[in-house]
VODOLUM-946071 format. One line per 2 residues: number of its first residue (from 1); their letters; for each residue x, y, z of C-alpha. Coordinates in Angstrom, 2 decimals. Layout:
N
NUM) a) X:Y:Z | ...
This chain:
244
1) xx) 0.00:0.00:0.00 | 1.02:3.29:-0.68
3) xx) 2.66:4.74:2.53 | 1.37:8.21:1.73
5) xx) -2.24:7.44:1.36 | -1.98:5.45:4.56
7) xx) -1.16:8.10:6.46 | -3.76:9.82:4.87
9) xx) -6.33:6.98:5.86 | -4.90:7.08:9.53
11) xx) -5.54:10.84:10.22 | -8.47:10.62:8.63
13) xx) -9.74:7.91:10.92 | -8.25:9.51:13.76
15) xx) -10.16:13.07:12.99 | -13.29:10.92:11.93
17) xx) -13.20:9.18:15.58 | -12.73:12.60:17.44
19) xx) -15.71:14.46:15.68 | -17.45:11.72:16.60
21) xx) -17.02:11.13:20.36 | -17.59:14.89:21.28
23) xx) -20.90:14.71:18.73 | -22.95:12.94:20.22
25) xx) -23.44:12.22:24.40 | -26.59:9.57:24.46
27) xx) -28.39:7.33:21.77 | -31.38:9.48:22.16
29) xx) -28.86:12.30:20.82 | -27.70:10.37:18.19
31) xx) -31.43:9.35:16.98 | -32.86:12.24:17.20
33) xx) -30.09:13.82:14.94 | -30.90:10.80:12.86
35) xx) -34.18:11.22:12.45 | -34.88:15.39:12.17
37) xx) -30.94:15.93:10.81 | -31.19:13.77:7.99
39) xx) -34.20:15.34:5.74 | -32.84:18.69:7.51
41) xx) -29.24:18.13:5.66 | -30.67:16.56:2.31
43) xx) -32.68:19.65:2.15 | -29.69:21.78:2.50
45) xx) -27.54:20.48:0.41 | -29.98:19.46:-2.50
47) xx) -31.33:22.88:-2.83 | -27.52:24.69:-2.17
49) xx) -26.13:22.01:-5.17 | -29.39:23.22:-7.41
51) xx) -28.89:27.12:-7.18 | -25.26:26.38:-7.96
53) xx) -26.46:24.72:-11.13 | -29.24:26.80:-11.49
55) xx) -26.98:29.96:-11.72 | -24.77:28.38:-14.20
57) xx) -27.34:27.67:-16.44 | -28.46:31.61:-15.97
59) xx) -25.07:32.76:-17.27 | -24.34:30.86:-19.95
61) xx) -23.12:27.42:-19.37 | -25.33:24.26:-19.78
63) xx) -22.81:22.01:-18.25 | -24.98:21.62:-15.03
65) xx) -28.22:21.00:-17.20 | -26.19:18.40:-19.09
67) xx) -25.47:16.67:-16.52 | -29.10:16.21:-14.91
69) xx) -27.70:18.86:-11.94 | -30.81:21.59:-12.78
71) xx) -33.15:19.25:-10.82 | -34.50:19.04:-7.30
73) xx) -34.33:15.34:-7.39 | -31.84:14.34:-4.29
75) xx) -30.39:11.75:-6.10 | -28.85:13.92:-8.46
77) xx) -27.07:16.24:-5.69 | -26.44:13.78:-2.72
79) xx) -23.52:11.79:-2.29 | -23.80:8.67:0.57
81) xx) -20.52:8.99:2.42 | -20.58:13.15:2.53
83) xx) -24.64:12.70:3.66 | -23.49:10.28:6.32
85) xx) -20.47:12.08:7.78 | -22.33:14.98:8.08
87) xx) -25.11:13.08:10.35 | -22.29:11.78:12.59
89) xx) -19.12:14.32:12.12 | -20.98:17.45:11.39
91) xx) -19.07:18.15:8.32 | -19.35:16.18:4.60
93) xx) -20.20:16.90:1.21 | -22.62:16.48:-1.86
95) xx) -22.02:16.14:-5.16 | -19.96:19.49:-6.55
97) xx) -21.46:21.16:-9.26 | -19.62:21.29:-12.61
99) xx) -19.06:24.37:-15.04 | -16.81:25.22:-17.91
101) xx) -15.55:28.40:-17.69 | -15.19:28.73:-21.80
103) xx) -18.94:29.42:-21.72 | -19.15:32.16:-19.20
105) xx) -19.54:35.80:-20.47 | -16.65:36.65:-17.50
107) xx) -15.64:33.99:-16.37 | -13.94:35.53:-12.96
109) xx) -17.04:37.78:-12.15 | -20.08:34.90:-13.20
111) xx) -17.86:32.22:-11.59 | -17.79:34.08:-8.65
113) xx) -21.67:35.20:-8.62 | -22.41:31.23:-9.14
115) xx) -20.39:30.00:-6.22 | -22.23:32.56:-3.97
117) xx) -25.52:31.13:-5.01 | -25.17:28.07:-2.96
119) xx) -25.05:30.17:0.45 | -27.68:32.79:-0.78
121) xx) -30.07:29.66:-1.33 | -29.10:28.34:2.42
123) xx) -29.54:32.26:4.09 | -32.71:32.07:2.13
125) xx) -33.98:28.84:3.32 | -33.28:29.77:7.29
127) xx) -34.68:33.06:6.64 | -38.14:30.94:5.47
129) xx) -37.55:28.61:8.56 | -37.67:31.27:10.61
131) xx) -40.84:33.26:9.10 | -42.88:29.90:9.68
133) xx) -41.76:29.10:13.01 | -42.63:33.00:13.77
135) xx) -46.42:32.21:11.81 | -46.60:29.27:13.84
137) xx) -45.91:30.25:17.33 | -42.83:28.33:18.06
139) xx) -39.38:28.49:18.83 | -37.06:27.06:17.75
141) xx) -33.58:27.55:19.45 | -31.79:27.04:22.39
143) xx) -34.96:28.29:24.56 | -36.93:25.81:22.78
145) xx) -38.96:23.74:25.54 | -37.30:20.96:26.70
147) xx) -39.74:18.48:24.76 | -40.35:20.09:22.06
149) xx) -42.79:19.04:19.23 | -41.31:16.69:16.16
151) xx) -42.55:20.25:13.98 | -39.99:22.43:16.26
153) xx) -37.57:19.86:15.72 | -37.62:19.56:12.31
155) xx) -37.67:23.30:11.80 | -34.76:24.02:13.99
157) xx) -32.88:21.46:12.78 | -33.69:22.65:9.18
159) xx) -33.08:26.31:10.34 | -29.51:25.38:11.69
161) xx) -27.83:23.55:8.98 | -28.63:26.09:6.07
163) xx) -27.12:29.11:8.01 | -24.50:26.80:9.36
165) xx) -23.73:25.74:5.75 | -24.01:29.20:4.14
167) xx) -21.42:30.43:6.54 | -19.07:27.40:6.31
169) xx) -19.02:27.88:2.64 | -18.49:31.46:2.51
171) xx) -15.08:30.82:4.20 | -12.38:31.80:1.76
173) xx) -10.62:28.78:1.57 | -9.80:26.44:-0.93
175) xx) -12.52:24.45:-2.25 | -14.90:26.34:-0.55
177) xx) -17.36:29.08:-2.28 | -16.29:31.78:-0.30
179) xx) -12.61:31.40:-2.24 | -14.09:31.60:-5.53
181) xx) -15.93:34.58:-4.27 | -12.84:36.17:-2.74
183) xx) -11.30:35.22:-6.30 | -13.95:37.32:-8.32
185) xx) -12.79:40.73:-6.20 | -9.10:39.95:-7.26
187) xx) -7.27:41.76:-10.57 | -6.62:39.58:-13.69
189) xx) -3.11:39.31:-12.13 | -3.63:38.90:-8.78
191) xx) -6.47:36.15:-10.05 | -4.13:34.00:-11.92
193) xx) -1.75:34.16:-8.90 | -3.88:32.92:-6.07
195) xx) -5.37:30.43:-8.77 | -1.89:29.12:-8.96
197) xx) -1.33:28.91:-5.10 | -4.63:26.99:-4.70
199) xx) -3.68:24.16:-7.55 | -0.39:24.12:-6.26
201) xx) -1.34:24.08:-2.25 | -4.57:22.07:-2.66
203) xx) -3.77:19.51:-0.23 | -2.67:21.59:2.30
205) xx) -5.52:24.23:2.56 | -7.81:21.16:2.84
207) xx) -6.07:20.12:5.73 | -6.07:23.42:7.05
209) xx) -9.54:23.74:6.58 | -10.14:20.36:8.93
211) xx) -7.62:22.02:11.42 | -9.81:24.98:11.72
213) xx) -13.10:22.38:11.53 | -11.87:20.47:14.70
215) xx) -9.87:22.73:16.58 | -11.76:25.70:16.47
217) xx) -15.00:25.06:16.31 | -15.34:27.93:18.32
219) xx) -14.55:30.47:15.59 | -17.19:29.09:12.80
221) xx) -19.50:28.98:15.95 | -18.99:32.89:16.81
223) xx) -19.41:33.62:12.44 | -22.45:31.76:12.45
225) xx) -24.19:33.65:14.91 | -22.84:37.04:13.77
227) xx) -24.75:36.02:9.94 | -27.86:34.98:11.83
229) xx) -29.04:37.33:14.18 | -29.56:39.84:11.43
231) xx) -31.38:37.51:9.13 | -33.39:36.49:12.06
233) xx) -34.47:39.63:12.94 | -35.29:40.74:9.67
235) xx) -37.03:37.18:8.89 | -39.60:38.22:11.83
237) xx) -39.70:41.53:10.70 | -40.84:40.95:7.48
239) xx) -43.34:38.23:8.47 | -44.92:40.71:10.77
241) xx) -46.61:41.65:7.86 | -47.52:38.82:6.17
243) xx) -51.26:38.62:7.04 | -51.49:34.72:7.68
């Protein structure tokens, strides 16, 4: 076996069995994450995966349609092992979107505009979360009651992984959105430059990325609330005036 992908396979089985032990502290934990997390995540990442496709399509490139990605059919966005890490680690994947550049307008600028459609999507869906839990009278976070309804549940859990998603991926790191975001503010020069670092340093920033995942949790924590409070507020402001 190759010594360098068994390293690989070691630390990743090491960080896998770390997330894990801190993740979950009873079965009843671990079930109900199971049971509300799982249609909470696949609607997360099926509808983040679609406006990514969905904005390629808009500017030009039909490699997404092609491809069957321009759908809201799950099977066509979720991949197993990314789904199921995320229900026990708290971090996975789905299926990346694909798009030639050759057909984009500007490439730099519309690649940039597409990547930031995946978070948009998930700040959209947890500001909708939180205009029907206002409608319907419920809470849904930490001052939730204690047993609270499978509806709550659902909603909070629904409500939580779309803002914690859409500020995950707005990180600018490498293969995240938020880098090809950061890359669509850059100069040609400056462009070609960090596009150069991030083929060149791939491996590393996605190690880097984990470090930051596992050992400071706390940080993407502190982000996540500073993006949601606004939205929140101005989720229950607007449904103030919705009439149902």
């Amino acid at each position: 076996m190759n010594p360098l992908l068994l390293r690989q396979g070691i630390f990743m089985a090491i960080l896998l069995l770390a997330m894990v032990s801190g993740r979950f502290t009873n079965i009843e934990q671990l079930k109900q994450t199971i049971v509300f997390g799982l249609p909470a995540v696949v609607i997360a990442l099926t509808l983040h995966e679609f406006a990514h496709a969905f904005a390629a399509d808009r500017f030009g490139d039909p490699t997404p349609r092609l491809q069957g990605r321009l759908s809201l059919d799950i099977r066509k966005h979720i991949e197993p092992v990314g789904l199921i890490l995320f229900i026990f680690t708290g971090f996975g994947w789905a299926k990346p979107v694909m798009t030639d550049t050759r057909n984009l307008k500007n490439p730099k600028t519309d690649m940039a505009l597409i990547a930031l459609a995946g978070p948009l999507m998930n700040i959209f869906l947890f500001a909708i979360t939180i205009m029907i839990a206002s409608k319907l009278k419920i809470g849904i976070d930490e001052t939730s009651p204690l047993q609270p309804s499978k509806l709550t549940m659902l909603l909070y859990y629904v409500a939580n992984y779309n803002i914690s998603f859409a500020v995950f991926n707005l990180l600018p790191i490498p293969p995240l959105d938020g880098s090809k975001i950061f890359k669509g503010f850059l100069s040609t020069k400056f462009y070609l430059k960090y596009s150069e670092f991030e083929f060149k340093y791939q491996g590393f920033l996605t190690m880097g990325l984990l470090a930051i995942i596992f050992f400071m949790p706390g940080v993407i924590g502190s982000l996540i609330e500073i993006i949601a409070e606004p939205v929140a507020i101005a989720s229950l402001y607007i449904a103030s005036y919705f009439p149902f």
